[in-house]
C-alpha positions as CSV (number, residue, x, y, z in Angstrom):
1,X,117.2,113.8,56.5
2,X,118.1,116.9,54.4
3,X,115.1,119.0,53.2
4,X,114.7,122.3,51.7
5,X,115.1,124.8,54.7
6,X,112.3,127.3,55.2
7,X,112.4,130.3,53.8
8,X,109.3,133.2,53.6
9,X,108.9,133.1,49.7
10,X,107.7,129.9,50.1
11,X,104.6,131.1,52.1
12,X,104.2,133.8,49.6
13,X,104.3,131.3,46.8
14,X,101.6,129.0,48.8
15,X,104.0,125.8,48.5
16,X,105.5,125.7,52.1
17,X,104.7,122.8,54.0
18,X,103.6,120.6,50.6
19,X,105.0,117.7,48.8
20,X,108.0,116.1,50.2
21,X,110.7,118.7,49.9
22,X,108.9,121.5,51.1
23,X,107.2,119.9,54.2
24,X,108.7,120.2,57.5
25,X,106.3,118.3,59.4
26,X,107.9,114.8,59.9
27,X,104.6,113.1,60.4
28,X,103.3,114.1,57.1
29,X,106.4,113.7,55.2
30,X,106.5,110.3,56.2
31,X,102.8,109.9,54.8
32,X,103.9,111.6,51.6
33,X,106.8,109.7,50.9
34,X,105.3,106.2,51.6
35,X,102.4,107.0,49.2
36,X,104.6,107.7,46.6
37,X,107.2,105.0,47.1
38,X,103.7,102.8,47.1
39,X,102.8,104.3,43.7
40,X,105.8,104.6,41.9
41,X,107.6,101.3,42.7
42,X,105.7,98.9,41.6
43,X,106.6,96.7,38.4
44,X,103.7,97.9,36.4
45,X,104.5,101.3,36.8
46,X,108.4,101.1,35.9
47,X,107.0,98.9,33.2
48,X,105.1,101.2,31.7
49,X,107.2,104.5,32.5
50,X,109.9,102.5,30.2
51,X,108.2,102.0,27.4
52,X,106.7,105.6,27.6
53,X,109.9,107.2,27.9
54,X,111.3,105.0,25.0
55,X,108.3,106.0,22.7
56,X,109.5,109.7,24.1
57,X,112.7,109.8,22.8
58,X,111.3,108.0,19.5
59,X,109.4,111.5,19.3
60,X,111.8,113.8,20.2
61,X,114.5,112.3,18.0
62,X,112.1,112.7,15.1
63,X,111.2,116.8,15.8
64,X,115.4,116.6,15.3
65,X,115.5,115.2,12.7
66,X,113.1,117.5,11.1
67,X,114.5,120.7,12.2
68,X,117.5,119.2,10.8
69,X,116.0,119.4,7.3
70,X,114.5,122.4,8.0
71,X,118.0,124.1,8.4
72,X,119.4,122.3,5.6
73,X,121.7,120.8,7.6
């Protein structure tokens, strides 16, 4: 498994040892990545992050469209 490697800005940053990049503790790595494949895998949830990355786009596309007109282009 490739991870971040350690470096001493991380310590200074207070984000050394967190999250599942950062951590170099197997153990809890492990337990961080199994809660989020738990959490983010499941059918409701890639249900749901479709449609709200569809009604995303719908938004963004409109902001374009409007600094479109606002350009006069």
């Amino acid at each position: 498994m490739r991870r971040i490697p350690y470096f001493s800005g991380l310590d200074e940053l207070d984000v050394a040892g967190k999250g599942i990049a950062l951590n170099h503790n197997v153990n809890v790595w492990k337990f961080n990545r199994h809660f989020i494949s738990r959490a983010l895998l499941t059918p409701s949830f890639s249900k749901y992050s479709v449609i709200w990355t569809q009604n995303l786009v719908e938004e963004m596309m409109d902001y374009w469209k409007d600094g479109e007109d606002d350009d006069g282009n």
